[in-house]
PQR file of N, CA, C, O and H, with PARSE charges and radii, in Angstrom:
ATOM      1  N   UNK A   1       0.820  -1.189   0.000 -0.4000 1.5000
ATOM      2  CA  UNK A   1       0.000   0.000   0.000 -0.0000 2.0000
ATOM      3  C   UNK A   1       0.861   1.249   0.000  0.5500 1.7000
ATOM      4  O   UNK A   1       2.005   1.153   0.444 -0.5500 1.4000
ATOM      5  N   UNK A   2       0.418   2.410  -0.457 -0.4000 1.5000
ATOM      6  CA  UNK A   2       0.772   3.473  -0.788 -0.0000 2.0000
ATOM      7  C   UNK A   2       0.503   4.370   0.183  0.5500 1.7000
ATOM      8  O   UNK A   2      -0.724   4.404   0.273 -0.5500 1.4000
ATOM      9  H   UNK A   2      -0.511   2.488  -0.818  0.4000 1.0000
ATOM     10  N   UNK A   3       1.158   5.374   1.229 -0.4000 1.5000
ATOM     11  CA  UNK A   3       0.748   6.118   1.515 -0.0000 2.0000
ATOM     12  C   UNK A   3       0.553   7.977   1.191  0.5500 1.7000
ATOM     13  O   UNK A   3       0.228   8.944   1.882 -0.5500 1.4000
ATOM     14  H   UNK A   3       2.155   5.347   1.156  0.4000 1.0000
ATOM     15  N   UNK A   4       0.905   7.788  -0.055 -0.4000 1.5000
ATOM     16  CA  UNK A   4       0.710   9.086  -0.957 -0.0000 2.0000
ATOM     17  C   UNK A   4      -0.543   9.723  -1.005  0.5500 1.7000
ATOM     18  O   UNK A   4      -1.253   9.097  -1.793 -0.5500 1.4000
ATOM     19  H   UNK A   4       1.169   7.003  -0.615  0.4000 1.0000
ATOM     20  N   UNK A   5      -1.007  10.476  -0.625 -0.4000 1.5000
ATOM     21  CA  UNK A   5      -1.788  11.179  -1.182 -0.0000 2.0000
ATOM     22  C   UNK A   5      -1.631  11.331  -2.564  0.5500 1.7000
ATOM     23  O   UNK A   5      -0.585  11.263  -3.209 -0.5500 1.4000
ATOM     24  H   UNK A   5      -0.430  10.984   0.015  0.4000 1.0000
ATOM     25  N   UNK A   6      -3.300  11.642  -3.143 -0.4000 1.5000
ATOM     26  CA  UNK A   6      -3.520  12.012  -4.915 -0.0000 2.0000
ATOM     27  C   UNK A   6      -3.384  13.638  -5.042  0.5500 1.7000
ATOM     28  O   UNK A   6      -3.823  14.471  -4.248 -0.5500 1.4000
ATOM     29  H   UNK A   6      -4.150  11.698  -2.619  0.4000 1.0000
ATOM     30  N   UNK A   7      -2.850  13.806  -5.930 -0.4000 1.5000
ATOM     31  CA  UNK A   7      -2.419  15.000  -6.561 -0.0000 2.0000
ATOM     32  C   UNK A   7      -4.017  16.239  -6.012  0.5500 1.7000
ATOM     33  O   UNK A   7      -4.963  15.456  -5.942 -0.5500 1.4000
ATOM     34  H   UNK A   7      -2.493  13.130  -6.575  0.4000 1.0000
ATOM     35  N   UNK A   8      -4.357  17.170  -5.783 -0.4000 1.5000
ATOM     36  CA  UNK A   8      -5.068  17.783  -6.157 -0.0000 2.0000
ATOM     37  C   UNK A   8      -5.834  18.005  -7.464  0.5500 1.7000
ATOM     38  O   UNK A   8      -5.175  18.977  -7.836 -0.5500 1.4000
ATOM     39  H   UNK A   8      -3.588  17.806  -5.840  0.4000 1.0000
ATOM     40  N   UNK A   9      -6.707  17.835  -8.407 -0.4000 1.5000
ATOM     41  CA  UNK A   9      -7.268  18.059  -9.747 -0.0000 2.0000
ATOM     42  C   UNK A   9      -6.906  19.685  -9.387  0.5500 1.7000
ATOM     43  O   UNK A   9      -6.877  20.326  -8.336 -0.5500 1.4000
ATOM     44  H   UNK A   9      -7.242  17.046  -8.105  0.4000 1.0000
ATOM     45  N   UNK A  10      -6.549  20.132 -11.344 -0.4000 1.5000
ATOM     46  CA  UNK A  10      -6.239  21.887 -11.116 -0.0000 2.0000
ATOM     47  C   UNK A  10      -6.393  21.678 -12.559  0.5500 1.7000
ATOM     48  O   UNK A  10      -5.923  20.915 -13.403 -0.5500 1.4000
ATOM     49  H   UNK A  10      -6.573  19.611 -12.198  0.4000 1.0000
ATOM     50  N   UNK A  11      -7.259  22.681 -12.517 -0.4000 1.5000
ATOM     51  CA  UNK A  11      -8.418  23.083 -13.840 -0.0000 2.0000
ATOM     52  C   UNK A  11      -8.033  24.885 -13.821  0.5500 1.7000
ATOM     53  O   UNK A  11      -7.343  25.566 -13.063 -0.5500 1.4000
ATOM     54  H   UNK A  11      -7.640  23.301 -11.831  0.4000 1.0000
ATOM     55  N   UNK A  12      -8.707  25.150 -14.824 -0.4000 1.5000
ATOM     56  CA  UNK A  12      -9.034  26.300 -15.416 -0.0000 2.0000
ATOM     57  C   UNK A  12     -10.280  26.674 -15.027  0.5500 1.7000
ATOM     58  O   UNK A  12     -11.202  25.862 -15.102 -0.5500 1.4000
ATOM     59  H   UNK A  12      -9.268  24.596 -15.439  0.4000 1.0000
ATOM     60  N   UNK A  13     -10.464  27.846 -14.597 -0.4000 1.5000
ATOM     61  CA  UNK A  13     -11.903  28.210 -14.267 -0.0000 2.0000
ATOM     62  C   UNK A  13     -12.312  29.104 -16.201  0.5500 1.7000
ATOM     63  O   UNK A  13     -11.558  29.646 -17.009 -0.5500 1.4000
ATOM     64  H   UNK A  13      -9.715  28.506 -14.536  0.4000 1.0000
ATOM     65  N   UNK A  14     -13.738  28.851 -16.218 -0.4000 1.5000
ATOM     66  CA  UNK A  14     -14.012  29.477 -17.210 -0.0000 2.0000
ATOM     67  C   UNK A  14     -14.148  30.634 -17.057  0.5500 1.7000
ATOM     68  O   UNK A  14     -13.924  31.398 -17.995 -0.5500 1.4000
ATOM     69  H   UNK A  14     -14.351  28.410 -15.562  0.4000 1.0000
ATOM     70  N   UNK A  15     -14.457  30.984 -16.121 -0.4000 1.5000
ATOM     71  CA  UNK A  15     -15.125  32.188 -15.878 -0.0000 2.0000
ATOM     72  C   UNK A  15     -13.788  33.685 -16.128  0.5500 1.7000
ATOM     73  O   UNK A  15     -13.831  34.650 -16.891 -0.5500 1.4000
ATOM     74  H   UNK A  15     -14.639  30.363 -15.359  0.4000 1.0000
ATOM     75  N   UNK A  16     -12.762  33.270 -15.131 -0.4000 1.5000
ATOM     76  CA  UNK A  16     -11.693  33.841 -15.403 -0.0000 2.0000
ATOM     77  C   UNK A  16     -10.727  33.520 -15.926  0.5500 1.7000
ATOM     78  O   UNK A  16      -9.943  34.439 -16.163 -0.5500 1.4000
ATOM     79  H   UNK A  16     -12.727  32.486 -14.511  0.4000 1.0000
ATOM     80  N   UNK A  17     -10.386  32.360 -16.275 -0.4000 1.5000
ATOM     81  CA  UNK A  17      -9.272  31.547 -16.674 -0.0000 2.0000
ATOM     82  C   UNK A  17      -8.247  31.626 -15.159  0.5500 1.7000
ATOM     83  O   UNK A  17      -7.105  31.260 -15.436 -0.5500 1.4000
ATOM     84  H   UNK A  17     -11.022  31.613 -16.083  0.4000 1.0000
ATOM     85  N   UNK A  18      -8.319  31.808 -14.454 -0.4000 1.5000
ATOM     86  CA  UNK A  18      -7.666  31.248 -13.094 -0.0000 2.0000
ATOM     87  C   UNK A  18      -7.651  29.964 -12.804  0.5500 1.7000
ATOM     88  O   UNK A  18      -8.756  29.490 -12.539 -0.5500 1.4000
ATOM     89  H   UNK A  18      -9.247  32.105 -14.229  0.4000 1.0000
ATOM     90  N   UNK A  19      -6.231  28.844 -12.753 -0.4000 1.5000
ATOM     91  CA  UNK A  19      -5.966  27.855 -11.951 -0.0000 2.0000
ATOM     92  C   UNK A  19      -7.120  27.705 -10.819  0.5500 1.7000
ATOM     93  O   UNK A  19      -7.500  28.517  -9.975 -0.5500 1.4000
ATOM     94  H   UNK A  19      -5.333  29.229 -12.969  0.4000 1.0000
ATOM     95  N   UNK A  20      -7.434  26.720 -11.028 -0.4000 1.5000
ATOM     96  CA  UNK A  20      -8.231  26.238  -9.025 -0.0000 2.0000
ATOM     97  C   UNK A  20      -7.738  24.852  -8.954  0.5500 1.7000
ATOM     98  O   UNK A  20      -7.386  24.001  -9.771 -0.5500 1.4000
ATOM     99  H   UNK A  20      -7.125  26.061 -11.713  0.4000 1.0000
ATOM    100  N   UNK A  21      -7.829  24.929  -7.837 -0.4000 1.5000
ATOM    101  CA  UNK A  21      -7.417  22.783  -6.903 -0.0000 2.0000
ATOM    102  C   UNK A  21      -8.784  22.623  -6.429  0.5500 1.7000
ATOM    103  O   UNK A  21      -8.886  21.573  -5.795 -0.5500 1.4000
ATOM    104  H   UNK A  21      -8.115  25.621  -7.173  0.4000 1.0000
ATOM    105  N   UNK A  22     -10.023  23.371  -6.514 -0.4000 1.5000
ATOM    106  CA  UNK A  22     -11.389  23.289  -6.404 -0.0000 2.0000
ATOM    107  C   UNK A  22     -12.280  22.930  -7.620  0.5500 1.7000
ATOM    108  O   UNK A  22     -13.413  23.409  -7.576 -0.5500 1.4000
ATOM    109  H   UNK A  22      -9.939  24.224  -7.030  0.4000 1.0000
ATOM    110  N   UNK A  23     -11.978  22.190  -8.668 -0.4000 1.5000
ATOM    111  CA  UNK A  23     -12.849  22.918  -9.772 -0.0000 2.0000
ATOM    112  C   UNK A  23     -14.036  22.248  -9.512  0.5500 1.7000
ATOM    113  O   UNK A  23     -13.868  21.277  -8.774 -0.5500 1.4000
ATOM    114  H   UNK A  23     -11.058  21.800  -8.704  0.4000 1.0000
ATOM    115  N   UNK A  24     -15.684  22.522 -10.026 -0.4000 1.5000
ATOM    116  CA  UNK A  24     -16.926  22.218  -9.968 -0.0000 2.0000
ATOM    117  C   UNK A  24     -16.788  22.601 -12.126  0.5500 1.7000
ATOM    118  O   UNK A  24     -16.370  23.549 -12.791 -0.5500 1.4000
ATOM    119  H   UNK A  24     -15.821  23.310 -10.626  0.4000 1.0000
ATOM    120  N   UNK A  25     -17.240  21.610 -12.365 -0.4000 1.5000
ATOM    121  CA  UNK A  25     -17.923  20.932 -13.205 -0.0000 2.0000
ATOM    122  C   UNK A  25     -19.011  21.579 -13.730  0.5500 1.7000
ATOM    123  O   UNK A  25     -20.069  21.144 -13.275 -0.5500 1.4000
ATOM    124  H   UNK A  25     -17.579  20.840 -11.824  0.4000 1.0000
ATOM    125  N   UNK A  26     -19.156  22.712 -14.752 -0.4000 1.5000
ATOM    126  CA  UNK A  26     -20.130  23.346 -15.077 -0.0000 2.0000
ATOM    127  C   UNK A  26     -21.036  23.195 -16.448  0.5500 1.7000
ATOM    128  O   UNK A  26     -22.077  23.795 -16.715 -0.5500 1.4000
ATOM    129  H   UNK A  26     -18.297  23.066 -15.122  0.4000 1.0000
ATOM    130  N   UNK A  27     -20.406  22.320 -17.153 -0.4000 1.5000
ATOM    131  CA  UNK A  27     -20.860  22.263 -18.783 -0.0000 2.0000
ATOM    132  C   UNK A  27     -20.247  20.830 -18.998  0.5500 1.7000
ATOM    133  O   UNK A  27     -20.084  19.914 -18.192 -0.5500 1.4000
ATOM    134  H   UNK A  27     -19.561  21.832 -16.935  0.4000 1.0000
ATOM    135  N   UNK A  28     -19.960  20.924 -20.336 -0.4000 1.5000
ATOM    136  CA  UNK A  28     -19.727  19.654 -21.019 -0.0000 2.0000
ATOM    137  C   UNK A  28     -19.838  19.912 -22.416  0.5500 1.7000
ATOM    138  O   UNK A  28     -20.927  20.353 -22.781 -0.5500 1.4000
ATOM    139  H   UNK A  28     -20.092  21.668 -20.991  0.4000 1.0000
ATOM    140  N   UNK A  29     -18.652  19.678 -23.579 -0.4000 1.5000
ATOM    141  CA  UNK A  29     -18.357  19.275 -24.767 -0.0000 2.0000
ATOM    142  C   UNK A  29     -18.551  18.059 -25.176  0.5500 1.7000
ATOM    143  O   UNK A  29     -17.835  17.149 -24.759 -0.5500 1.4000
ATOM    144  H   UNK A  29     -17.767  19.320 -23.282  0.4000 1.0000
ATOM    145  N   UNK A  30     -19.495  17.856 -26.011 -0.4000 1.5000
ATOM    146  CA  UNK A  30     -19.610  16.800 -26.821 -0.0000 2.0000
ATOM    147  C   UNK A  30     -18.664  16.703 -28.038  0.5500 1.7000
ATOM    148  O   UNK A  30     -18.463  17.717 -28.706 -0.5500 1.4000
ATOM    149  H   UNK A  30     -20.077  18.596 -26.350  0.4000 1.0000
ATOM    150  N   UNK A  31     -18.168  15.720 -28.306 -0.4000 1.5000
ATOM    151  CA  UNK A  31     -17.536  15.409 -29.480 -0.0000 2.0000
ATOM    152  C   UNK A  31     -18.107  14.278 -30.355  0.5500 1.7000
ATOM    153  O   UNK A  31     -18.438  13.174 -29.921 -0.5500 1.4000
ATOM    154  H   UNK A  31     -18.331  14.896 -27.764  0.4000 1.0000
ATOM    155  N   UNK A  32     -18.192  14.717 -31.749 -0.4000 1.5000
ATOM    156  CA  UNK A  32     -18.432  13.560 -32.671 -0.0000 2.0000
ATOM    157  C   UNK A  32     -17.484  12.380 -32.972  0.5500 1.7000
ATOM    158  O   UNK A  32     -17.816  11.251 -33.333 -0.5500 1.4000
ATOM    159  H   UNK A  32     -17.924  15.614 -32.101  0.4000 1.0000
ATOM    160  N   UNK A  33     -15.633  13.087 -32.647 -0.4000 1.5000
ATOM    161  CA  UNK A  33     -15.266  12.492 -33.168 -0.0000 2.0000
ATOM    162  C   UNK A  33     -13.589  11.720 -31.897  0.5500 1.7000
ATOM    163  O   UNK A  33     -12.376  11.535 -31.991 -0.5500 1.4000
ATOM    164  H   UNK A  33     -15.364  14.004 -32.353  0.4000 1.0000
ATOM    165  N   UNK A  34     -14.601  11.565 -30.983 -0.4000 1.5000
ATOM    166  CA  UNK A  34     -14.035  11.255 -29.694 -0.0000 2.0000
ATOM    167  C   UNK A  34     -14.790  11.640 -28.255  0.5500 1.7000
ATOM    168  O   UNK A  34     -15.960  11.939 -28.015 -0.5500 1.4000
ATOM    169  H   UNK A  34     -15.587  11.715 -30.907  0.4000 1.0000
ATOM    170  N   UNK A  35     -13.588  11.502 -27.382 -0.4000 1.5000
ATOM    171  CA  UNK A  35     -14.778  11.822 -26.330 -0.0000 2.0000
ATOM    172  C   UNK A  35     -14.447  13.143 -25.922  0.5500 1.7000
ATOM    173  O   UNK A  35     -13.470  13.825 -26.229 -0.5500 1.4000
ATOM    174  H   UNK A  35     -12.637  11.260 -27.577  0.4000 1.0000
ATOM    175  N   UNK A  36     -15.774  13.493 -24.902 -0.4000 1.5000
ATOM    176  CA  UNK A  36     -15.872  14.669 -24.775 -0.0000 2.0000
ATOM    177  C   UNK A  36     -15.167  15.592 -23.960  0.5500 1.7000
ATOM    178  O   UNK A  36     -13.989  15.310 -24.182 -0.5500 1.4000
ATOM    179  H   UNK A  36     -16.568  12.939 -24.652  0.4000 1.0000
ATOM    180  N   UNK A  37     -15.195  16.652 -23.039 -0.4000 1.5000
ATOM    181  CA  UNK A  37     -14.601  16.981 -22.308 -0.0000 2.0000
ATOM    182  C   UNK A  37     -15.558  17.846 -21.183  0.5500 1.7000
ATOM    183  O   UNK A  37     -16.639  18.315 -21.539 -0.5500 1.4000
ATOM    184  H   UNK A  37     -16.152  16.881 -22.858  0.4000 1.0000
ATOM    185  N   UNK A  38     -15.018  18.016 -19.703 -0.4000 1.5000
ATOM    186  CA  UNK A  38     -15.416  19.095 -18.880 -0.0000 2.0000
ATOM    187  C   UNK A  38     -15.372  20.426 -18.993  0.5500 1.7000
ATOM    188  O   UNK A  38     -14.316  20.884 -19.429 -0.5500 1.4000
ATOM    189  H   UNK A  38     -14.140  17.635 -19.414  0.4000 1.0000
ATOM    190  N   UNK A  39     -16.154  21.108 -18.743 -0.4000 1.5000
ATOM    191  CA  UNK A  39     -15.447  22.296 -18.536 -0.0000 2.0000
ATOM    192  C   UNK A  39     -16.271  23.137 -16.677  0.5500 1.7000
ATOM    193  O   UNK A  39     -17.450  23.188 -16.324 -0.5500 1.4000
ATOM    194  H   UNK A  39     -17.012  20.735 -18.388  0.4000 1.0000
ATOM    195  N   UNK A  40     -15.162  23.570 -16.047 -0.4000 1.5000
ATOM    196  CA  UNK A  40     -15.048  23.883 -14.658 -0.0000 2.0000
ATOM    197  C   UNK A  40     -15.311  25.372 -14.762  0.5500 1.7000
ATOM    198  O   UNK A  40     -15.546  26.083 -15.739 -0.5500 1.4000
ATOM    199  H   UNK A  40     -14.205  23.529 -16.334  0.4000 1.0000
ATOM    200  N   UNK A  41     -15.183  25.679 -13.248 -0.4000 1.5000
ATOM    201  CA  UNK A  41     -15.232  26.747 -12.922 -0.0000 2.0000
ATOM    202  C   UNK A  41     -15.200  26.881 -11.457  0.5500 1.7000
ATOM    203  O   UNK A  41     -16.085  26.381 -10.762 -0.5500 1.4000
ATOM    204  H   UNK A  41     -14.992  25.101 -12.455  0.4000 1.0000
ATOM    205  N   UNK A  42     -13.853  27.777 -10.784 -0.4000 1.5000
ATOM    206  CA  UNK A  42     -13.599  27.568  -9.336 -0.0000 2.0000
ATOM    207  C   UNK A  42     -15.336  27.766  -8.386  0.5500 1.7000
ATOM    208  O   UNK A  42     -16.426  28.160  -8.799 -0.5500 1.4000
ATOM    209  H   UNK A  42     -13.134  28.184 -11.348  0.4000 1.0000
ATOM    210  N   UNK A  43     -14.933  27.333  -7.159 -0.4000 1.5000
ATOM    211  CA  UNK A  43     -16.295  27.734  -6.812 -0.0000 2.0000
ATOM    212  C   UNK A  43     -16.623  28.728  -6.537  0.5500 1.7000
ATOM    213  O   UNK A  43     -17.826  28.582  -6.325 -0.5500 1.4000
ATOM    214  H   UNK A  43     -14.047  27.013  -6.823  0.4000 1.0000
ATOM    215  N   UNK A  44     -16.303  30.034  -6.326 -0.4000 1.5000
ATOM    216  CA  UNK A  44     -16.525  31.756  -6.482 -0.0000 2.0000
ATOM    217  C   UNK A  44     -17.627  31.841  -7.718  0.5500 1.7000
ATOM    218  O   UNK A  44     -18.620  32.555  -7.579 -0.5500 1.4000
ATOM    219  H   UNK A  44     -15.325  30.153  -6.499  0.4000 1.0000
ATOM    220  N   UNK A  45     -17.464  31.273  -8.629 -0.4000 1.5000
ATOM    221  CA  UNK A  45     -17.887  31.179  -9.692 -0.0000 2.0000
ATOM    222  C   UNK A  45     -18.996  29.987 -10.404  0.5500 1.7000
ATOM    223  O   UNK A  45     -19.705  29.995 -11.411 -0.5500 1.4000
ATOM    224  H   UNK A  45     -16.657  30.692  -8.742  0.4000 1.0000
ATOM    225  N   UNK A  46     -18.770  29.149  -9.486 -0.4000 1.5000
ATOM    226  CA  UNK A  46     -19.653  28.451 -10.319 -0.0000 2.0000
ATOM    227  C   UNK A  46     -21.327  28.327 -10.491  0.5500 1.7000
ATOM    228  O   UNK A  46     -22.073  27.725 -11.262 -0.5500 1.4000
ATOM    229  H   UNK A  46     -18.194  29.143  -8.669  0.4000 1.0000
ATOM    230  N   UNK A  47     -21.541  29.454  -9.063 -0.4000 1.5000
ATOM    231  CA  UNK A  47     -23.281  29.493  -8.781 -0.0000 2.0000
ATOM    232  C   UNK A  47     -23.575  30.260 -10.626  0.5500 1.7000
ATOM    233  O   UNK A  47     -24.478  29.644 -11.193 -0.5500 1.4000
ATOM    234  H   UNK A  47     -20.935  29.944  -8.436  0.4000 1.0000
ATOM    235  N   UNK A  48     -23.106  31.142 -11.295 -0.4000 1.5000
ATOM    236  CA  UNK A  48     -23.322  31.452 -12.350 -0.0000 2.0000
ATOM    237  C   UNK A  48     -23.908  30.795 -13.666  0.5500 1.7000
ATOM    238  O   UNK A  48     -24.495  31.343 -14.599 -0.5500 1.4000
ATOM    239  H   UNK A  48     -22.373  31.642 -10.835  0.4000 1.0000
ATOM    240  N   UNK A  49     -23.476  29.033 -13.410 -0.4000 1.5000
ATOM    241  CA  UNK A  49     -23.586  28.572 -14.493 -0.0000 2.0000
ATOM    242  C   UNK A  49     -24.775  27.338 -13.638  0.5500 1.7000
ATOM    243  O   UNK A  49     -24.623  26.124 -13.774 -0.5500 1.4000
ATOM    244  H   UNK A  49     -22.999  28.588 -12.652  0.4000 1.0000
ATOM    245  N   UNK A  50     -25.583  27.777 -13.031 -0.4000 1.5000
ATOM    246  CA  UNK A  50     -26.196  26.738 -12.575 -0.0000 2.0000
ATOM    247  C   UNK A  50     -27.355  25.585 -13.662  0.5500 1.7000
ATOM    248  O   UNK A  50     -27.342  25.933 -14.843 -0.5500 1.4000
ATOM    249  H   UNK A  50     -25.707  28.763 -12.920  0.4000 1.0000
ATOM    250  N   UNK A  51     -27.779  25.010 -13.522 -0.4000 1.5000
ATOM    251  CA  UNK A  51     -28.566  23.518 -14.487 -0.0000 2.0000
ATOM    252  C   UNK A  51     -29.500  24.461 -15.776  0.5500 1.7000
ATOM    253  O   UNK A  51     -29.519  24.314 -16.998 -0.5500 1.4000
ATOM    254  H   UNK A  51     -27.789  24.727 -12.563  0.4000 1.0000
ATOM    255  N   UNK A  52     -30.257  25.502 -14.822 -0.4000 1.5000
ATOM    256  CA  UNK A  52     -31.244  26.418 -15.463 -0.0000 2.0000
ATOM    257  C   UNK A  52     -30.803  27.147 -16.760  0.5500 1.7000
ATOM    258  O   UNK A  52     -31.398  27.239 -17.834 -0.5500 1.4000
ATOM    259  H   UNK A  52     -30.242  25.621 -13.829  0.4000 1.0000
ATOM    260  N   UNK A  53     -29.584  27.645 -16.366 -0.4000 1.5000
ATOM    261  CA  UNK A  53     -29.083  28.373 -17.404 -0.0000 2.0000
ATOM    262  C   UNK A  53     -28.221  28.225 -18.222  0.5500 1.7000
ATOM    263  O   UNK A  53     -27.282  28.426 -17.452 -0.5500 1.4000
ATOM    264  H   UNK A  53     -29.101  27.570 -15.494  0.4000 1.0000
ATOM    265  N   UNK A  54     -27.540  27.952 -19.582 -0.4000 1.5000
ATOM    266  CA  UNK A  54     -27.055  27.121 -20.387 -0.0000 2.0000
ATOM    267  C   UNK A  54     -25.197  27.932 -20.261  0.5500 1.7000
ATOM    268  O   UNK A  54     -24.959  29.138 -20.208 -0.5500 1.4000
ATOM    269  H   UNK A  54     -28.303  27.789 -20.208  0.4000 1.0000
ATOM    270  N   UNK A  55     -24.178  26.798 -20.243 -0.4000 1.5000
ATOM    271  CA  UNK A  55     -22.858  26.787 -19.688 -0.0000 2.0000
ATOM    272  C   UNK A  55     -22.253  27.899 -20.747  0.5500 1.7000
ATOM    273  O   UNK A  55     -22.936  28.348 -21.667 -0.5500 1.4000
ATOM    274  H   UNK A  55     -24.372  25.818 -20.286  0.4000 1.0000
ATOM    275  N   UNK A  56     -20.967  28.263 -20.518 -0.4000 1.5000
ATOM    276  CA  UNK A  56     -20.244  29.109 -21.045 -0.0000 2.0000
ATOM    277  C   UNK A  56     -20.532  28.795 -22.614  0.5500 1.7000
ATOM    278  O   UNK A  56     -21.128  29.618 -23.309 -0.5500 1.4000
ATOM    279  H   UNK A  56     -20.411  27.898 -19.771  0.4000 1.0000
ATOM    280  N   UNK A  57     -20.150  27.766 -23.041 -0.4000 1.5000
ATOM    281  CA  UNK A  57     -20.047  26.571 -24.494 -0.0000 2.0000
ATOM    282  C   UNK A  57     -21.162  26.974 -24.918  0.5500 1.7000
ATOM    283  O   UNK A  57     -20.983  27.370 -26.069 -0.5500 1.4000
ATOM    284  H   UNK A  57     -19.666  27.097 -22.477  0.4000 1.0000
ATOM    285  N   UNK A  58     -22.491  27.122 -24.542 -0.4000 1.5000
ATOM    286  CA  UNK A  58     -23.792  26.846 -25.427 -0.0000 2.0000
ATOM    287  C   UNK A  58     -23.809  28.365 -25.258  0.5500 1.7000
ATOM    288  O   UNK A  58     -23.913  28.897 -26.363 -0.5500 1.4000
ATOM    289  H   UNK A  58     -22.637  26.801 -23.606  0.4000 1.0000
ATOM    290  N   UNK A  59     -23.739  29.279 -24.221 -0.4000 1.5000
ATOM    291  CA  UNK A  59     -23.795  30.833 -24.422 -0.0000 2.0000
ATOM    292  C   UNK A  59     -22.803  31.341 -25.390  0.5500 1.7000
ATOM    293  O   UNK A  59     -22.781  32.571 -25.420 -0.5500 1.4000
ATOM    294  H   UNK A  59     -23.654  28.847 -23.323  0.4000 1.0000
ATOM    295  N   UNK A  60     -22.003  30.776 -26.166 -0.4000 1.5000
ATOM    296  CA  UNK A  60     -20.684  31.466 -27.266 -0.0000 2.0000
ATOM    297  C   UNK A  60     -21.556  30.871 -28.725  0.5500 1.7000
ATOM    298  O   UNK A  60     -21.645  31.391 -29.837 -0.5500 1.4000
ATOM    299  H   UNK A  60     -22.021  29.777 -26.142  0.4000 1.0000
ATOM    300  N   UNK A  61     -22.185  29.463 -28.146 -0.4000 1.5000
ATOM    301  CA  UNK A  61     -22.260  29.012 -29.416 -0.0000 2.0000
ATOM    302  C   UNK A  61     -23.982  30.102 -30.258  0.5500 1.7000
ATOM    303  O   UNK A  61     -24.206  30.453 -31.416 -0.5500 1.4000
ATOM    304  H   UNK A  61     -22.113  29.040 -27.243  0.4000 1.0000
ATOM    305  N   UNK A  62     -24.797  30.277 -28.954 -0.4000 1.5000
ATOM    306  CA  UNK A  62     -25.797  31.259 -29.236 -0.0000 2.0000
ATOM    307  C   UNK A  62     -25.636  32.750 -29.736  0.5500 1.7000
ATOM    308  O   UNK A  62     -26.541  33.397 -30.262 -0.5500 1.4000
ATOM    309  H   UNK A  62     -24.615  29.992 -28.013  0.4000 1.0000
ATOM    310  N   UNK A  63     -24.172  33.263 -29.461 -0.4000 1.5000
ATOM    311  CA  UNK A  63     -23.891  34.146 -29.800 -0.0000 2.0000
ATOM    312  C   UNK A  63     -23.961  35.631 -28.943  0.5500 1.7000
ATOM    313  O   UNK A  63     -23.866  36.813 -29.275 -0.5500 1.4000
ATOM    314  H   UNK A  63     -23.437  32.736 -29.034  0.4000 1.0000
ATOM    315  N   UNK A  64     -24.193  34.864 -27.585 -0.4000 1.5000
ATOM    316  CA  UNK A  64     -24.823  35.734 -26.122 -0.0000 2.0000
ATOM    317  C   UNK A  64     -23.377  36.753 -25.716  0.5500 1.7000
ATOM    318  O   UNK A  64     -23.410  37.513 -24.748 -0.5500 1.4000
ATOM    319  H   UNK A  64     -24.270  33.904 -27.315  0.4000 1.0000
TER
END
């Protein structure tokens, strides 16, 4: 057995592009031609992108 601790996860927040070791999970990329990806946002930030209202990705792709 290992007694290492796991790395922290360290994402990109969308919101600012700031590093976090917090990220929350706000959207999601689909890909046709593989798989998809996350996209985060520290938690300062993430009440913004809540279920109701559509993620950074679908607000660029609407043209908002």
């Amino acid at each position: 057995m290992s007694d290492t601790q796991p790395l922290p996860q360290l994402e990109y927040c969308c919101h600012d592009g700031q590093l976090t070791r917090e990220p929350v999970a706000v959207d999601e990329v689909h890909s046709s031609s593989g798989a998809g990806t996350q996209v985060y946002a520290c938690p300062a930030h993430a009440h913004l992108y809540d279920a109701s209202q559509p993620g950074p990705r679908l607000e660029a792709e609407q043209g908002r």
